[in-house]
C-alpha positions in Angstrom: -37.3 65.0 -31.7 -38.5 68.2 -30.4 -36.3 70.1 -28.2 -37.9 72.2 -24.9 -35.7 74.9 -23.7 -36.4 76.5 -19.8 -34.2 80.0 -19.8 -33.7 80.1 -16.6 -36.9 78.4 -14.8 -37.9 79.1 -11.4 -40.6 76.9 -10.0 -39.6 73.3 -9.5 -43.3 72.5 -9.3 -43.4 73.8 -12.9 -40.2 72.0 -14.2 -41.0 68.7 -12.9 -44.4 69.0 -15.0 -42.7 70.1 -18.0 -39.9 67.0 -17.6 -43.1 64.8 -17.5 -44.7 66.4 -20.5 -41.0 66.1 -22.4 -40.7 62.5 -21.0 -44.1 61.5 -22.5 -43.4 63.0 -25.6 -39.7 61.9 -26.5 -38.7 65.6 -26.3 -35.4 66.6 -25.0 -35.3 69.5 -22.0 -32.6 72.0 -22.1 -32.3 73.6 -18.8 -30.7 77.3 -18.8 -29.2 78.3 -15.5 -29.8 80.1 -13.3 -32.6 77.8 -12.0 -34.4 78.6 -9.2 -34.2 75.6 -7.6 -32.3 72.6 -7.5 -33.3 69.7 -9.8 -32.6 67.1 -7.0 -35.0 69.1 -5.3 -38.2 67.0 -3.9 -40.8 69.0 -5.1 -38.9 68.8 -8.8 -38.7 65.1 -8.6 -42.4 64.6 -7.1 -44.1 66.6 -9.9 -42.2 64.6 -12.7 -43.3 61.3 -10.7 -41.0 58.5 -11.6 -40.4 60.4 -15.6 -37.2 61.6 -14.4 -35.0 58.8 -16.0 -37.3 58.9 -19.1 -36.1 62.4 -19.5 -33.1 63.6 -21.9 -31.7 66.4 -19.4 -29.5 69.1 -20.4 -28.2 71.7 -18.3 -26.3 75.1 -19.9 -24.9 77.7 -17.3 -26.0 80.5 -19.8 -27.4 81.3 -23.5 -23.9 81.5 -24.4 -23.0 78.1 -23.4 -26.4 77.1 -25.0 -25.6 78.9 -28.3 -22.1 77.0 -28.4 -23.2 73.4 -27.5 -25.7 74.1 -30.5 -24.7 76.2 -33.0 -27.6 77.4 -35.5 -30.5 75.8 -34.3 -33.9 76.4 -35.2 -35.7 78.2 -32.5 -39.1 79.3 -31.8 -39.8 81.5 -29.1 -42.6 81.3 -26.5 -43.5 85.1 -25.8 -46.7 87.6 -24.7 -45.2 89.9 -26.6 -45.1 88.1 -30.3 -46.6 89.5 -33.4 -47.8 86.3 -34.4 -49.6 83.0 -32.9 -48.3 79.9 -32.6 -50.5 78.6 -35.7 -48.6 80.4 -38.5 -45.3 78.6 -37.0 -44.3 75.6 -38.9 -42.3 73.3 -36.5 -39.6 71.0 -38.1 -37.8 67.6 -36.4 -35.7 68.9 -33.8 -36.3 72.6 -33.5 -36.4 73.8 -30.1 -39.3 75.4 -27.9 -38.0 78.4 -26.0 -39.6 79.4 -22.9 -38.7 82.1 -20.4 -38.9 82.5 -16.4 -42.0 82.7 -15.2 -41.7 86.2 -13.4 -39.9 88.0 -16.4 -40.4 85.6 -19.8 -37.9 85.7 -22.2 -34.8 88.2 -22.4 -35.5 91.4 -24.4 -31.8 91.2 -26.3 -33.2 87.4 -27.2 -36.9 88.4 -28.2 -34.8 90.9 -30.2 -32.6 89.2 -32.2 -35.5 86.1 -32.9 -38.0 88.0 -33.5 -39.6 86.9 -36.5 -39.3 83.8 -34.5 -41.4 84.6 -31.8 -44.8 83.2 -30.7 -47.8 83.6 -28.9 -50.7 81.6 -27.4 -53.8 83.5 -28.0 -56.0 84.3 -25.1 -58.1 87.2 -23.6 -55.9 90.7 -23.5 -56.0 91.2 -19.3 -54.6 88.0 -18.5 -50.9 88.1 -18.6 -50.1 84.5 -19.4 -50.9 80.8 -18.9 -48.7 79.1 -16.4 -45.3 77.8 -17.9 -46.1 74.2 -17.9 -49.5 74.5 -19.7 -47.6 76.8 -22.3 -45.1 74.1 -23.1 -47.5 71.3 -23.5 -49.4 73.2 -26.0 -46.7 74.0 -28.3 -45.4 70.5 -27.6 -48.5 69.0 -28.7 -48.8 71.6 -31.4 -45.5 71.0 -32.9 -45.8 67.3 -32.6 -48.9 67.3 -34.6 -47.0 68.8 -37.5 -44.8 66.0 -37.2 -47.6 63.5 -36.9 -46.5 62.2 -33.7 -43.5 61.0 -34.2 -42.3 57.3 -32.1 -45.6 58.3 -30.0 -48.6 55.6 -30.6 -51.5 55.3 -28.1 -54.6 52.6 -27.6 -57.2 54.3 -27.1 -60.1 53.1 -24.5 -61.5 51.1 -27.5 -58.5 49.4 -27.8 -58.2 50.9 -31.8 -54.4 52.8 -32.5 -54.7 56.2 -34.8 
């Protein structure tokens, strides 16, 4: 199981997409507070659809309380300002997928002390990111290829499985 970690998320349009994409994939969402909305919120819910209840929910009030409901894990951090791309990261069964705030990214004192865990999504040096949502379904999908899709089967139009 992969694990998809929000620090402090603040588009409800964004987190409801993200719960779908964590839904569909048996990943669990970590949700680190503040939030800049409230998950009951209607725009949350209507971008998730009806995924919600297919969706392992966690909610920390900080890093700290993150770090001490789970001590050691293995982290990968989504950044602009990695050394590295995502494709020399080699993603393990339950690792986690950390994304920052979509005004700010990811703490500097975090970047700091994971930084040879830090990654980046290539793309073209003036643009300074891809939206939050589309950022977490690649390195969901990337990390879940690793894995070879774990629990996840699909029939295709041709009615033929991979």
């Amino acid at each position: 199981m992969l694990n998809i970690v929000l620090v402090e998320p603040e588009i409800p349009q964004n987190c409801g997409n993200i719960a779908r994409t964590c839904a569909a994939t048996r990943s669990r969402l970590h949700l680190i507070r503040p939030l800049g909305f409230d998950i009951s919120e209607k725009a949350v819910k209507r971008a998730g659809l009806d995924y919600w209840p297919m969706v392992d929910l966690r909610v920390y009030e900080d890093l700290d309380h993150f770090f001490s409901a789970n001590p050691d894990p293995d982290l990968w951090l989504a950044t602009t300002k990695a050394p590295r791309d995502y494709t020399r990261a080699t993603f393990r069964d339950n690792c986690f997928l950390v994304f920052g705030k979509e005004t700010a990214g990811l703490p500097e004192t975090l970047r700091s002390a994971y930084r040879d865990r830090c990654i980046r999504i290539p793309m073209r040096q003036d643009a300074r990111s891809l939206n939050l949502a589309n950022s977490v379904a690649v390195l969901t999908y990337e990390a879940l290829r690793q894995l070879d899709f774990p629990q996840l089967c699909g029939v295709g139009e041709m009615g033929q499985t991979d």
